[in-house]
N, CA and C atoms as a LAMMPS dump frame, in Angstrom:
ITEM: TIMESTEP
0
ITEM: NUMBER OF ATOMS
459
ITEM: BOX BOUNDS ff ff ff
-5.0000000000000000e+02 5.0000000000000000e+02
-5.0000000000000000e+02 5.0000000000000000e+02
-5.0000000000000000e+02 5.0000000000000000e+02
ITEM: ATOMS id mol type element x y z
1 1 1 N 202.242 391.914 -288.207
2 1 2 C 202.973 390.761 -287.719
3 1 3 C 202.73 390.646 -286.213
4 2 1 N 202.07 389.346 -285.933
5 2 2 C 202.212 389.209 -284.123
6 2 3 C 203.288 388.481 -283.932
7 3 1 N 204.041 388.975 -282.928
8 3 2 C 205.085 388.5 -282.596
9 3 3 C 204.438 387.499 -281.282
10 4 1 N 203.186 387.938 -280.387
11 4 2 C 202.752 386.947 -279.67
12 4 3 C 202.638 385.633 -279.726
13 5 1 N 202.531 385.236 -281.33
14 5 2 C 201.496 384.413 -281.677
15 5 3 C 202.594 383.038 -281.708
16 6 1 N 202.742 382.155 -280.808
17 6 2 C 203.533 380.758 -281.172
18 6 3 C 204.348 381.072 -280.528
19 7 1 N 204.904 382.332 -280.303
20 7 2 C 206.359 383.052 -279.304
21 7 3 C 206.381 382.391 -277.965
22 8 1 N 207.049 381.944 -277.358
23 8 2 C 207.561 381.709 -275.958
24 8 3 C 208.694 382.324 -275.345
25 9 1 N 209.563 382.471 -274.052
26 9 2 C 210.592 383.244 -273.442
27 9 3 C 211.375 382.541 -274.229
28 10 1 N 211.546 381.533 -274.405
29 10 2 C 212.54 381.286 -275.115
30 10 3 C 213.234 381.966 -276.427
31 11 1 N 211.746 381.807 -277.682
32 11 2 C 211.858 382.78 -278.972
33 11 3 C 212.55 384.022 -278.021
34 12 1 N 212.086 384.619 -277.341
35 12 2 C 212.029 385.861 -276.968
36 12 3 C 213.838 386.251 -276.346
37 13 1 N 214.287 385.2 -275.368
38 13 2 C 215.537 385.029 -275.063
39 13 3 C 216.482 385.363 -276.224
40 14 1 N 216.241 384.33 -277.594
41 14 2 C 217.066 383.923 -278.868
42 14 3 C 217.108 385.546 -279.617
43 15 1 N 215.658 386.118 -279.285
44 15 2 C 215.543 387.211 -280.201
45 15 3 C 216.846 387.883 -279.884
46 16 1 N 216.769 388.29 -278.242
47 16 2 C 217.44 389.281 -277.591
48 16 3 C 218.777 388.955 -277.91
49 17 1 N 219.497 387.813 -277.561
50 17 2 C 220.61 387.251 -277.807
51 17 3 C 221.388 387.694 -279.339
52 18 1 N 220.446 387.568 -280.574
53 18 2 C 220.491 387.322 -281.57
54 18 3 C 220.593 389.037 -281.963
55 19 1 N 220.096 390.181 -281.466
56 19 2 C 219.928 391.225 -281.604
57 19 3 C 221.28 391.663 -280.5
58 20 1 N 221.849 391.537 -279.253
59 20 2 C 222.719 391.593 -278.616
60 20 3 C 224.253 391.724 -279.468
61 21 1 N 224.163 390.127 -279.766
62 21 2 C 225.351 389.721 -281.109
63 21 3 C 225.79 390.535 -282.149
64 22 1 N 224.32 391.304 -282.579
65 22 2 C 224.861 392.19 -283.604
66 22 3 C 225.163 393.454 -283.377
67 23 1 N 224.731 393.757 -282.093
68 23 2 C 225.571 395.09 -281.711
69 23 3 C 226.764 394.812 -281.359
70 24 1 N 227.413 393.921 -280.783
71 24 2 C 228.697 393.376 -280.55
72 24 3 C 229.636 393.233 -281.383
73 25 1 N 229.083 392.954 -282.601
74 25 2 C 229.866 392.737 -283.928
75 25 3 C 229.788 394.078 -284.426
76 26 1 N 229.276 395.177 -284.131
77 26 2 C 229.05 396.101 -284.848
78 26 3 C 230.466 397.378 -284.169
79 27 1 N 229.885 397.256 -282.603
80 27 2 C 230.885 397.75 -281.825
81 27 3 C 232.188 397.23 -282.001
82 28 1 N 232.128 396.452 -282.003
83 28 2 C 234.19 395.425 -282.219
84 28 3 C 234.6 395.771 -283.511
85 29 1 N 233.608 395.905 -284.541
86 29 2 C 234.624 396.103 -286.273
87 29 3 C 234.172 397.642 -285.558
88 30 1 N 234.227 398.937 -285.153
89 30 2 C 234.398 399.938 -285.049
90 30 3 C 236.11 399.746 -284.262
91 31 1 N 235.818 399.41 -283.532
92 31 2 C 237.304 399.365 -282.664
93 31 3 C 237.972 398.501 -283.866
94 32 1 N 237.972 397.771 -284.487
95 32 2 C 238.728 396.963 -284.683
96 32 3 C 239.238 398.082 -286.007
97 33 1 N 238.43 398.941 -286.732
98 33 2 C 238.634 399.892 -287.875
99 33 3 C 239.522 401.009 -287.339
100 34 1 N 239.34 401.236 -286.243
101 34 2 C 240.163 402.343 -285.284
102 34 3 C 241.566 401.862 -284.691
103 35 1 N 241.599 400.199 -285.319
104 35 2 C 243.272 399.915 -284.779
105 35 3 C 243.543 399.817 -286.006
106 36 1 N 243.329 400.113 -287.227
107 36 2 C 244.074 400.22 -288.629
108 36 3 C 242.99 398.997 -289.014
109 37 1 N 242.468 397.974 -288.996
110 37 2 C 241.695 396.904 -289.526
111 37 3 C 240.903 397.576 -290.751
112 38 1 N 240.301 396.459 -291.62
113 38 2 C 239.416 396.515 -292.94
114 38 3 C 238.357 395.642 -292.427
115 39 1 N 236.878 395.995 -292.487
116 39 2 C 235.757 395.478 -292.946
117 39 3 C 235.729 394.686 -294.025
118 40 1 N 235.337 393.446 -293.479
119 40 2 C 235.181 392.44 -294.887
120 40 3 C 234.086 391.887 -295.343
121 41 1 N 232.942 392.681 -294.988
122 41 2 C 231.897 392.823 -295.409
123 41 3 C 232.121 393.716 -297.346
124 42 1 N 231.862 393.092 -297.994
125 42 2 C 231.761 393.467 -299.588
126 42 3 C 230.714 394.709 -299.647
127 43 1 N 229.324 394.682 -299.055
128 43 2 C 228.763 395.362 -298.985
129 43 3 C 228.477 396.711 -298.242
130 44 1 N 229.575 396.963 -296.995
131 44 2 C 229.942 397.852 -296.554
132 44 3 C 231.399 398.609 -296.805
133 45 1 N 232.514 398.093 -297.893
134 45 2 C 233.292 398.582 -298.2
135 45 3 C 234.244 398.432 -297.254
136 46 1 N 235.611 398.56 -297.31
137 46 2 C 236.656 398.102 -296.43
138 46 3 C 236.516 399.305 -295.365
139 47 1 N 236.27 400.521 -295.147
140 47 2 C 236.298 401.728 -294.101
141 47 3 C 235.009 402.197 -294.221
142 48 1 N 234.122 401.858 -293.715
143 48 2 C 232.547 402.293 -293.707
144 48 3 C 232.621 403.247 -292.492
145 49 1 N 231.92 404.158 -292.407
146 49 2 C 231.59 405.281 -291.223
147 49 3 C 230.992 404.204 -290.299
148 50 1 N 231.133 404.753 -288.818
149 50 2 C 230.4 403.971 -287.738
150 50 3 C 229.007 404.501 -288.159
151 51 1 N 228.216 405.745 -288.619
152 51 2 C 226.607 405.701 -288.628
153 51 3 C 226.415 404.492 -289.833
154 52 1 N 227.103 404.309 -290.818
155 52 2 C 226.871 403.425 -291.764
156 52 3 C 226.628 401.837 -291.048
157 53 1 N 227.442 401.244 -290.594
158 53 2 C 227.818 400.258 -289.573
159 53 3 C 226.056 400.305 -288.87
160 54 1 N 226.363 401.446 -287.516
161 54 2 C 224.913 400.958 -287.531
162 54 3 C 223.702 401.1 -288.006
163 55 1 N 223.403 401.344 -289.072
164 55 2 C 222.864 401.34 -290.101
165 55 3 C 222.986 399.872 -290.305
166 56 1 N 223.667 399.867 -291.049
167 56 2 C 223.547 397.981 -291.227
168 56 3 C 223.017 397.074 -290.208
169 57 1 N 223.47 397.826 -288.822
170 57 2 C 223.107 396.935 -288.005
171 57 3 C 221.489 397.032 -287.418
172 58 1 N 221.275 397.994 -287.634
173 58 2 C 220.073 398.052 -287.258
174 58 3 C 218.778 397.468 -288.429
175 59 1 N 219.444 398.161 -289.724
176 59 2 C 218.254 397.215 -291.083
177 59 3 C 218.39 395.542 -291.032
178 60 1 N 220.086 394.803 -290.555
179 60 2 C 220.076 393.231 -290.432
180 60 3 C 219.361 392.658 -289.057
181 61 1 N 219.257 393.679 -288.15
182 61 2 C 218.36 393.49 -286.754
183 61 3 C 216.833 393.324 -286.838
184 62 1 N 216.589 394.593 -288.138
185 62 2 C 215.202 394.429 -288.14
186 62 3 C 214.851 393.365 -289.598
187 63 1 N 215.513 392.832 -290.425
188 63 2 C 215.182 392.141 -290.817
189 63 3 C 215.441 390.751 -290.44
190 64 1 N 215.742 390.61 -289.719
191 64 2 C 215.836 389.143 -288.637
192 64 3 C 214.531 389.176 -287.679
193 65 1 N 214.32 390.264 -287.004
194 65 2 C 212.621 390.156 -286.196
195 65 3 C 212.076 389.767 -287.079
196 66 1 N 211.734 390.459 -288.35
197 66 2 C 210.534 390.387 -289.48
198 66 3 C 210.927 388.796 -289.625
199 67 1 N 211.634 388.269 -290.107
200 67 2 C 212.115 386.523 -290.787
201 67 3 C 211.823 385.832 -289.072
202 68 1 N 212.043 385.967 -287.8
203 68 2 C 211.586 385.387 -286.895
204 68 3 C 210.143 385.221 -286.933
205 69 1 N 209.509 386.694 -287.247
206 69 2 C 208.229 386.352 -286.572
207 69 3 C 207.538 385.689 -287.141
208 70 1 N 208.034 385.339 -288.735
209 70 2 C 206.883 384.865 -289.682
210 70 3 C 207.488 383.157 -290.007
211 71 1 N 208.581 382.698 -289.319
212 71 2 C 208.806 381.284 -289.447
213 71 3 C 208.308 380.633 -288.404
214 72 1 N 208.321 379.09 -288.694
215 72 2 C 207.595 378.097 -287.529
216 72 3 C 208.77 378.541 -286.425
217 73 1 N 208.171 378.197 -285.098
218 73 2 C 209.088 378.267 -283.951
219 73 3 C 210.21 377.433 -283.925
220 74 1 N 209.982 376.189 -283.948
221 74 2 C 211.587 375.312 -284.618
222 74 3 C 212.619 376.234 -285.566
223 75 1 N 212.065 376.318 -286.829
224 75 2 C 212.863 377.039 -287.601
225 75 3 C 213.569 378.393 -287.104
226 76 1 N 212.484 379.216 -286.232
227 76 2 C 212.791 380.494 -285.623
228 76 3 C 214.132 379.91 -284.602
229 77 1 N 213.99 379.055 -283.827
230 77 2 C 214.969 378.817 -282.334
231 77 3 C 216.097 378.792 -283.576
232 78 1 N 216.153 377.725 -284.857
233 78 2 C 217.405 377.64 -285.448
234 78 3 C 217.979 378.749 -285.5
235 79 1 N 217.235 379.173 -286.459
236 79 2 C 217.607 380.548 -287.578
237 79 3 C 218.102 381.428 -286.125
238 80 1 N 217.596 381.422 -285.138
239 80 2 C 218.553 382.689 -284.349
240 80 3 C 219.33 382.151 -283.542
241 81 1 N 219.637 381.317 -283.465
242 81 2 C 221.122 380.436 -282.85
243 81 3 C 221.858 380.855 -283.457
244 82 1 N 221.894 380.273 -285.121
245 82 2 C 222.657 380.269 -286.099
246 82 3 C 222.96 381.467 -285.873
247 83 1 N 222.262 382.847 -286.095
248 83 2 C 222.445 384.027 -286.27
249 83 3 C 223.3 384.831 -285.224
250 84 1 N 223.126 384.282 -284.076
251 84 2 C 223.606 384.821 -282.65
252 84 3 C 225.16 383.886 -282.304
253 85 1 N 225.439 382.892 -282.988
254 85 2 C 226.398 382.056 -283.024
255 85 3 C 227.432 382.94 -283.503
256 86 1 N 227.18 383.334 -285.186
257 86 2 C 227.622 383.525 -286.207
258 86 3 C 228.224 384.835 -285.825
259 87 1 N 227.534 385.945 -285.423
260 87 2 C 227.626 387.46 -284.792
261 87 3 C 228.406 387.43 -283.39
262 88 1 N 228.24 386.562 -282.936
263 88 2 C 229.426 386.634 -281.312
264 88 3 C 230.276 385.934 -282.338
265 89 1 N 230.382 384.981 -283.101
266 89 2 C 231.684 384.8 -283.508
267 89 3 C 232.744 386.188 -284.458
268 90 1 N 231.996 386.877 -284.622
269 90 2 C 232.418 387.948 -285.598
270 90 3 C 233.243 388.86 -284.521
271 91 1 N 232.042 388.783 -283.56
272 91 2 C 232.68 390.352 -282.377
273 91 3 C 233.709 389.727 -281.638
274 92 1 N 234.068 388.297 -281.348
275 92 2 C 235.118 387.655 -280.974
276 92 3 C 236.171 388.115 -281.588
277 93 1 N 236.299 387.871 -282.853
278 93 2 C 237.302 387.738 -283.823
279 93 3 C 237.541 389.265 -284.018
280 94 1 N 236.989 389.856 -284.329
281 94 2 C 237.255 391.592 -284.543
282 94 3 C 238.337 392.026 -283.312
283 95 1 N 237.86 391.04 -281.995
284 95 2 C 238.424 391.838 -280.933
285 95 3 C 239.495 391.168 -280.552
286 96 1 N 239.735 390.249 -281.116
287 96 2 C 241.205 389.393 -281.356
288 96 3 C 241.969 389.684 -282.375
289 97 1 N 241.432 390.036 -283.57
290 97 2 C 242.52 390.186 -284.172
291 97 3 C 243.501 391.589 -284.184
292 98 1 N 245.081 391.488 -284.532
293 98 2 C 245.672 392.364 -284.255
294 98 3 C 246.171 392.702 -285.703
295 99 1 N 245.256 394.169 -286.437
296 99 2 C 245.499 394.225 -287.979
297 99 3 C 247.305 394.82 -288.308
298 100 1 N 248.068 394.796 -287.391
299 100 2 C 249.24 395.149 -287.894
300 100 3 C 249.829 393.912 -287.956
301 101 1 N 249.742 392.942 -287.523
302 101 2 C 250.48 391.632 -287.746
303 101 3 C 249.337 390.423 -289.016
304 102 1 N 248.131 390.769 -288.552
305 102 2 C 246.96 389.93 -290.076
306 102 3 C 246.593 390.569 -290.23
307 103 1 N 246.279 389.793 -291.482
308 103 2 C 245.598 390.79 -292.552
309 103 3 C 244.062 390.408 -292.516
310 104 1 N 243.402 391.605 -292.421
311 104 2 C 242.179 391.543 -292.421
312 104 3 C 240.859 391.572 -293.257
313 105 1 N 241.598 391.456 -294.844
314 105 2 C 240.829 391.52 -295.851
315 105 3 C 240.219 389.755 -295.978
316 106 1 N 239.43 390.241 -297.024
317 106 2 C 238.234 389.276 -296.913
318 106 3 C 238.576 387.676 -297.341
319 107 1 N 239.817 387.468 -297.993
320 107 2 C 240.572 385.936 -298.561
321 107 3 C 241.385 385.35 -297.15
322 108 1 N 241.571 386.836 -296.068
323 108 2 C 241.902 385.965 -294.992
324 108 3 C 241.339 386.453 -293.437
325 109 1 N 240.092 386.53 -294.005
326 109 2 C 238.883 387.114 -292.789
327 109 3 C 239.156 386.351 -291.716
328 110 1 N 239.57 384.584 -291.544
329 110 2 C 239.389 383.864 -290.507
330 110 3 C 238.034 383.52 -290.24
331 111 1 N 236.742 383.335 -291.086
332 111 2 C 235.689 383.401 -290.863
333 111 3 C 235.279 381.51 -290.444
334 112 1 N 236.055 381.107 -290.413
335 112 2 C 235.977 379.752 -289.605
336 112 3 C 235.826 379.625 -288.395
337 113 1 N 236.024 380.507 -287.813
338 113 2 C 235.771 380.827 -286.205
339 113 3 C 234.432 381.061 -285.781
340 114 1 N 234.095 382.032 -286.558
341 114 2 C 232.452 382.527 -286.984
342 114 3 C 231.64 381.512 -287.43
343 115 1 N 231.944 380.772 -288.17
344 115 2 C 231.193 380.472 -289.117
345 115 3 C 230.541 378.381 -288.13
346 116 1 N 232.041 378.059 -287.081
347 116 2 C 231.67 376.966 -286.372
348 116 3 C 230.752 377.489 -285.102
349 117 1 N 230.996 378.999 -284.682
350 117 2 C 229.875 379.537 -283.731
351 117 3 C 228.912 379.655 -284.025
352 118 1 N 228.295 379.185 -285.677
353 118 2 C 227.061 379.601 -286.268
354 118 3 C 226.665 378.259 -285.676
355 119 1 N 227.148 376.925 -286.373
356 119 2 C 226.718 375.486 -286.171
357 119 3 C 226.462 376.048 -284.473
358 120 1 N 227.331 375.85 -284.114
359 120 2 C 227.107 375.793 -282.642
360 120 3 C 225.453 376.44 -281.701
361 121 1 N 225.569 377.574 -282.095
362 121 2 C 224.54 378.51 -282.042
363 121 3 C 222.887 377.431 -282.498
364 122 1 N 223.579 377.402 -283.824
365 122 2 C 222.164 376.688 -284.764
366 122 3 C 221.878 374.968 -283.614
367 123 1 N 222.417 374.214 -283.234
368 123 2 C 222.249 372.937 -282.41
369 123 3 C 221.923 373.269 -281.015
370 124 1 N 222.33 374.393 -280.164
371 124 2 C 222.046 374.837 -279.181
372 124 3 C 220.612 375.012 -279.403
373 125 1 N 220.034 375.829 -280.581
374 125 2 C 218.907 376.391 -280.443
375 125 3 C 217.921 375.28 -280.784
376 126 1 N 218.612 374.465 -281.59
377 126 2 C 217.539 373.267 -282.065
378 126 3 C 217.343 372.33 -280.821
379 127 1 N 218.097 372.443 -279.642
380 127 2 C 217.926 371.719 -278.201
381 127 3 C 217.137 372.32 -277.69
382 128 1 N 216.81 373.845 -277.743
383 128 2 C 215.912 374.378 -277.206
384 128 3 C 214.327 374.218 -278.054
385 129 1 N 214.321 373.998 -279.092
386 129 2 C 213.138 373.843 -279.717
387 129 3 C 212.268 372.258 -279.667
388 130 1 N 213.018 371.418 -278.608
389 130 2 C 212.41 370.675 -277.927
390 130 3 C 211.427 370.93 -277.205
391 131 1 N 210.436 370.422 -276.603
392 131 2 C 209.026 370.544 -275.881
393 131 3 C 209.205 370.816 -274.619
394 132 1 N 209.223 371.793 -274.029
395 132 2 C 209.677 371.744 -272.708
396 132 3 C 208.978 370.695 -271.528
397 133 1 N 208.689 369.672 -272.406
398 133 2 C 207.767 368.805 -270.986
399 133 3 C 209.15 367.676 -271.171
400 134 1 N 210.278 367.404 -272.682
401 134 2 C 211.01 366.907 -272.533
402 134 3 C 212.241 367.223 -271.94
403 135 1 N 213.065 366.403 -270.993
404 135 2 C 214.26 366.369 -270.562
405 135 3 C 214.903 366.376 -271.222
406 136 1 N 216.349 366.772 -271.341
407 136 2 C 217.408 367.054 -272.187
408 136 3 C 218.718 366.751 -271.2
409 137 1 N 219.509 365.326 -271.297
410 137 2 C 220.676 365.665 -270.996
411 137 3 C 222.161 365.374 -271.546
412 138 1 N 222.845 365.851 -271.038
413 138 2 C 224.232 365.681 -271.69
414 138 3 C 225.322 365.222 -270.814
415 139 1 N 226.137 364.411 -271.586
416 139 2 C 227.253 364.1 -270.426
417 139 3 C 228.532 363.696 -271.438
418 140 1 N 229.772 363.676 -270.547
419 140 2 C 230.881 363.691 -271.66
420 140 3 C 231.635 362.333 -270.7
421 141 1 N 231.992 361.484 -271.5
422 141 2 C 232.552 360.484 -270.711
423 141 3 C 233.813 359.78 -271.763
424 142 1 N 234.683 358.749 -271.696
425 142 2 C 235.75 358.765 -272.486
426 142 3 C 235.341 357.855 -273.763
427 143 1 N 234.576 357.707 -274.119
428 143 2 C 233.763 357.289 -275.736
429 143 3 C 233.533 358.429 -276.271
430 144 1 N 233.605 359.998 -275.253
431 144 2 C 233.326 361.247 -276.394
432 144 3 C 231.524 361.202 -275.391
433 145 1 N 231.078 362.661 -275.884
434 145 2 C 229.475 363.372 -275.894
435 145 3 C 228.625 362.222 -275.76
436 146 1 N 227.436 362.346 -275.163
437 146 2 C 226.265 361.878 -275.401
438 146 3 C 225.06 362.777 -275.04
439 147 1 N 223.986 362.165 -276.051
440 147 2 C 222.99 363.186 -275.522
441 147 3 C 221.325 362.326 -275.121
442 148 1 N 220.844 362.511 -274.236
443 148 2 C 219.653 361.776 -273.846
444 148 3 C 218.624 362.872 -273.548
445 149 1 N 217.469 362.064 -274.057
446 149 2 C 216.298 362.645 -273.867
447 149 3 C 215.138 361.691 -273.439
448 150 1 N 214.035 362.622 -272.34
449 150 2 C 213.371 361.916 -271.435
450 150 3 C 212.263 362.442 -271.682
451 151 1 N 210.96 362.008 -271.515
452 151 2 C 209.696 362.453 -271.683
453 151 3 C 208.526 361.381 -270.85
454 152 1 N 208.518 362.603 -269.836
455 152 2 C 207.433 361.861 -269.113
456 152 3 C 205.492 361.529 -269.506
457 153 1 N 205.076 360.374 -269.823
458 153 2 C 203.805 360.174 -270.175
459 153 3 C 203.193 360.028 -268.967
């Protein structure tokens, strides 16, 4: 696999970001298991060991490089927005929630928090998978967002 090949700082930024996120999420459900909390991951069991944890985190790290390097660059900027969205939304939430007052099993994970940092993540990155010869701007005025784009010929 070349990771050279189509890659720009950018891919390269998203990678890091996207690999960052999941140590974050990995570190926060440790603390968050050490204030009485449950893992609501199905596949790691409600009290997984921290080597297990990173374990996971390191086989979902490296199978995200492998799925980066081999998609188009558009798809790549998505796919690790989404991914880096989704994972700071997790390590957010781990480190907010307080498991003696919620409950932290998986029917009331709160994964709506996570899950709008994914969108978020995923549109950020699809702004970046614009051409960098195009302009990109944004402005918020009282009709709500707008977004413009410029391209010099």
């Amino acid at each position: 696999m070349d990771f050279g090949k189509g890659w720009n700082s950018r891919d390269s930024a998203l990678l890091v970001a996207a690999l960052a996120a999941t140590y974050a999420d990995t570190e926060t459900t440790k603390e968050l298991l050490k204030r009485g909390g449950e893992e609501t991951n199905p596949l790691l069991g409600r009290h997984p060991s921290g080597s297990d944890l990173d374990k996971s985190a390191i086989a979902s790290g490296a199978i995200l490089a492998a799925l980066a390097g081999v998609v188009p660059s558009r798809e790549r900027k998505t796919m690790l927005g989404v991914w880096t969205g989704f994972r700071a939304g997790l390590a957010y939430k781990n480190a907010r929630t307080n498991p003696k007052s919620e409950p932290t099993d998986f029917l009331h994970s709160g994964l709506e928090g996570p899950l709008s940092m994914a969108v978020l993540g995923g549109l950020l990155s699809y702004i970046l998978s614009i051409p960098e010869d195009v302009q990109v701007g944004a402005t918020l005025d009282k009709e709500g967002p707008k977004l413009s784009f410029k391209k010099d010929f």
